[in-house]
C-alpha positions, 0 to 999 in steps of 0.5 A: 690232849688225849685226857680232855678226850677221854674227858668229852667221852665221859661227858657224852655218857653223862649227857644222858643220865643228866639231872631229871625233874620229877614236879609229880613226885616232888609234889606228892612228897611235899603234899605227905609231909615225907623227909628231903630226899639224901644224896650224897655229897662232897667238898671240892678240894684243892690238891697239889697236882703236877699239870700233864698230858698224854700222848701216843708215842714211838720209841726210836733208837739214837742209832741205827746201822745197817752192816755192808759189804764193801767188796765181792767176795765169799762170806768165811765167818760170822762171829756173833749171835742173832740178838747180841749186844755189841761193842763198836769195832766189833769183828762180825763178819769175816769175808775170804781174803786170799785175792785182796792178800794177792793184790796188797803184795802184788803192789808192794812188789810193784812198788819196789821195782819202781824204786829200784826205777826211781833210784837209777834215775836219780843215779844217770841226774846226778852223773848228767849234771855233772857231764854237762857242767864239765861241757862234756855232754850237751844239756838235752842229755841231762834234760831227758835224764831229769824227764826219766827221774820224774816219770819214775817218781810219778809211777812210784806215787800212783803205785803208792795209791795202787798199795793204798787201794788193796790195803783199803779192800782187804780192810774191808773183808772185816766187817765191824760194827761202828756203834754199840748196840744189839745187832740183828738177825743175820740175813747171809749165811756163811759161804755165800757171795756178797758185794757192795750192790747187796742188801745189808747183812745185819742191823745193828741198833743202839739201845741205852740211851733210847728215844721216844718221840711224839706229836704235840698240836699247837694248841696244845703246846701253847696251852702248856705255856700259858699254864705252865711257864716256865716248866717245860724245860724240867718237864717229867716224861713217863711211858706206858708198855703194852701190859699197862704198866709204867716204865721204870725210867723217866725220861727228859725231853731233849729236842722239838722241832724247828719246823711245824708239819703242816699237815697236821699242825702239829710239832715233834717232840722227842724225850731220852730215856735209860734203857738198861734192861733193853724193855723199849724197843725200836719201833714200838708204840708206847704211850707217853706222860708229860708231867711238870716238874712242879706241883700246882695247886689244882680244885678237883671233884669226883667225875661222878659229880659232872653232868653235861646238858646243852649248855654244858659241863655242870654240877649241882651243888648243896647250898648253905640252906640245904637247896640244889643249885646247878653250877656251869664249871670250866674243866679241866683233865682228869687225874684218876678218879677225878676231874680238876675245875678250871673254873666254876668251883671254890673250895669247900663247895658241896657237890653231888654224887649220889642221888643226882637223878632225884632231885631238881634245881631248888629242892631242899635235901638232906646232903650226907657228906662224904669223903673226897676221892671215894 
C-alpha cells in the first residue's frame, strides 16, 4: 500500500537520527549530581479509525463513441458546438442527400412498376386456370403463367430490399449520437468529403455516472481481508485531483476482475462516481482512497516517536520509574500525523518524542507529558 511506502520512507529517514548513547555525558551528569534530562512524552491512544489504503488511479468513461460515416458524401451541417453536452439521438452531422433522395424514389418507381408486372400476372393465372379446367388450353399454358407470376413476386421482393437499402443510406446522411455525453472537437469541417473508410468525425464521451479504475496487488487484497472482512462491499472510495484536494463525490466500488494480470500480480478494480460538475475527466490520473465503511478501533502514536535500527521499527518508552525502555512495535499505515500499532503497544504507554537523541536505554528522565497528536 502506497501508505506503508510512505511509511518505509519515513522510517529510512529516522534510521539515521536514531537514539544515540552519550555513556561520557551520562557519566559526567551522574557524577555533578545535575537533574534527569526531560523529554517529552505521550500516551498511545486508541482512535476510532476507518482502515484505508491509497491507490494511483485513472478515471475512464462508462462510454465512449466514436461518430462515422456511414456513406460517401459531402459534410452539409454540423449542428453542435466543440465541448457540448449531448443528449443520445442528437442531430450532429448533416451530410448532403440529393443522390440518397434519388436512389429511395428510383426504387420506389421501380417497385410500382414491378406491381404493376406482379398484377398482370396473377391476372394471365387466374384466366389459365380457368382455360385449362375447361380443357381449353393445355397445362404447359397455365404452367408457365404461374412461372411468370413468381418470377414477378421474386423481382418485386428484391426491390422491396433495393427500397429498404436507399432508405438505410439516407438515414445514415443524419449522423446522431447513441449515448448522452460531451461530444469533442470536430475533426471534419463542413463541405468536406467523408466516408466509411474515414477517420471518425468527433467523440462523444459519457460524463455522469464516471468510473476510476485501479490495481490492487494480491497481497494487498488479502491483507484487506483478513483485516477488514466483511467491509469491502460498503467500502468508501475518495479521490484526490491535481490541486490536492478531495473530490466532492464518493464513489462505491462496482466491479473487480475476474482474472489476475500476471504481470504484475495484481487485480482491477473499478469504483462509480457522480460526476455532475464534470471535475473527472476521461483519461485523467487521480489518486485513489479506499476507506472502510466501519470505524475500527486503532492504537496510534505520533510519527515522531518511531525510530528504525537493524532490528527494526522501535520506540522508546518512559516506564512507571521514569527509565527509557525501547519497545520493538509492529506498524501499521499512517493516519495523518500519526501511525497506527499493529503490535507493540498497549494503551496509556509513554512514548517519546522530544529528547530522544539524549537519553540511553535505562536512563531515569523526568518525562513532560504532552497531548496526543500535537
Amino acid at each position: 500500500m502506497r501508505n506503508c511506502m510512505r511509511l518505509s520512507f519515513a522510517l529510512a529517514a529516522v534510521a539515521v537520527t536514531g537514539f544515540i548513547t552519550l555513556p561520557g555525558a551520562i557519566a559526567q551528569q551522574a557524577a555533578s549530581g545535575a537533574p534527569p534530562p526531560s523529554v517529552t512524552v505521550v500516551k498511545a491512544v486508541e482512535k476510532d479509525l476507518r482502515p484505508s489504503a491509497s491507490f494511483s488511479g485513472r478515471v475512464e468513461a462508462i462510454d465512449k463513441v466514436d461518430l462515422r460515416a456511414r456513406v460517401d458524401g459531402f459534410l452539409e451541417q454540423k449542428l453542435f458546438e466543440d465541448g457540448q453536452d449531448v443528449k443520445a439521438g442528437d442531430l450532429l452531422f448533416v451530410m448532403e442527400k440529393g443522390q440518397y433522395a434519388a436512389a429511395v424514389a428510383q426504387a420506389q418507381g421501380n417497385i410500382e412498376a414491378s406491381q404493376a408486372v406482379l398484377s398482370l400476372a396473377d391476372i394471365e393465372v387466374k384466366r389459365q386456370t380457368e382455360l385449362v379446367a375447361k380443357s381449353a388450353t393445355p397445362q404447359s399454358q397455365l404452367d408457365l403463367a404461374v412461372a411468370k407470376q413468381q418470377q414477378a413476386r421474386g423481382q418485386l421482393d428484391q426491390l422491396n430490399a433495393a427500397l429498404t437499402q436507399a432508405q438505410l443510406d439516407l438515414s445514415y446522411t443524419e449522423i446522431r449520437t447513441p449515448i448522452a455525453g460531451r461530444v469533442g472537437a470536430a475533426q471534419y469541417s463542413i463541405g468536406n468529403f467523408v466516408g466509411a473508410s474515414s477517420n471518425p468525425l468527433a467523440t462523444v464521451v459519457s460524463q455522469d455516472p464516471i468510473y476510476v479504475s485501479f490495481t490492487v496487488s494480491q497481497r494487498e487484497i488479502l491483507d484487506i481481508r483478513k483485516k477488514h472482512a466483511g467491509q469491502q462491499a460498503g467500502a468508501l472510495v475518495y479521490v484526490e485531483l491535481a490541486d490536492g484536494s478531495r473530490y466532492g463525490q464518493v464513489g462505491k466500488i462496482d466491479f473487480v476482475d475476474v482474472t489476475v494480470n500476471q504481470g504484475t500480480d495484481s487485480v482491477l478494480v473499478r469504483a462509480s462516481f457522480a460526476n455532475p460538475d464534470r471535475l473527472l475527466i476521461d483519461g485523467q490520473l487521480v489518486d485513489v482512497k479506499v476507506e472502510g465503511d466501519k470505524a475500527q478501533p486503532v492504537l496510534v502514536i505520533p510519527q515522531a516517536a518511531l525510530q528504525i535500527d537493524q532490528g527494526g521499527p522501535y520506540v522508546l518508552l518512559v516506564t512507571k520509574e521514569n527509565k527509557i525502555e525501547v519497545r520493538y512495535i509492529v506498524p501499521g499505515g499512517m493516519e495523518g500525523s500519526d501511525v497506527s500499532v499493529a503490535k507493540g503497544l498497549t494503551t496509556d504507554d509513554l512514548v517519546v518524542t522530544e529528547g530522544i537523541q539524549k537519553v540511553r536505554p535505562g536512563q531515569v528522565v523526568a518525562p513532560v507529558e504532552a497531548k496526543s497528536g500535537s
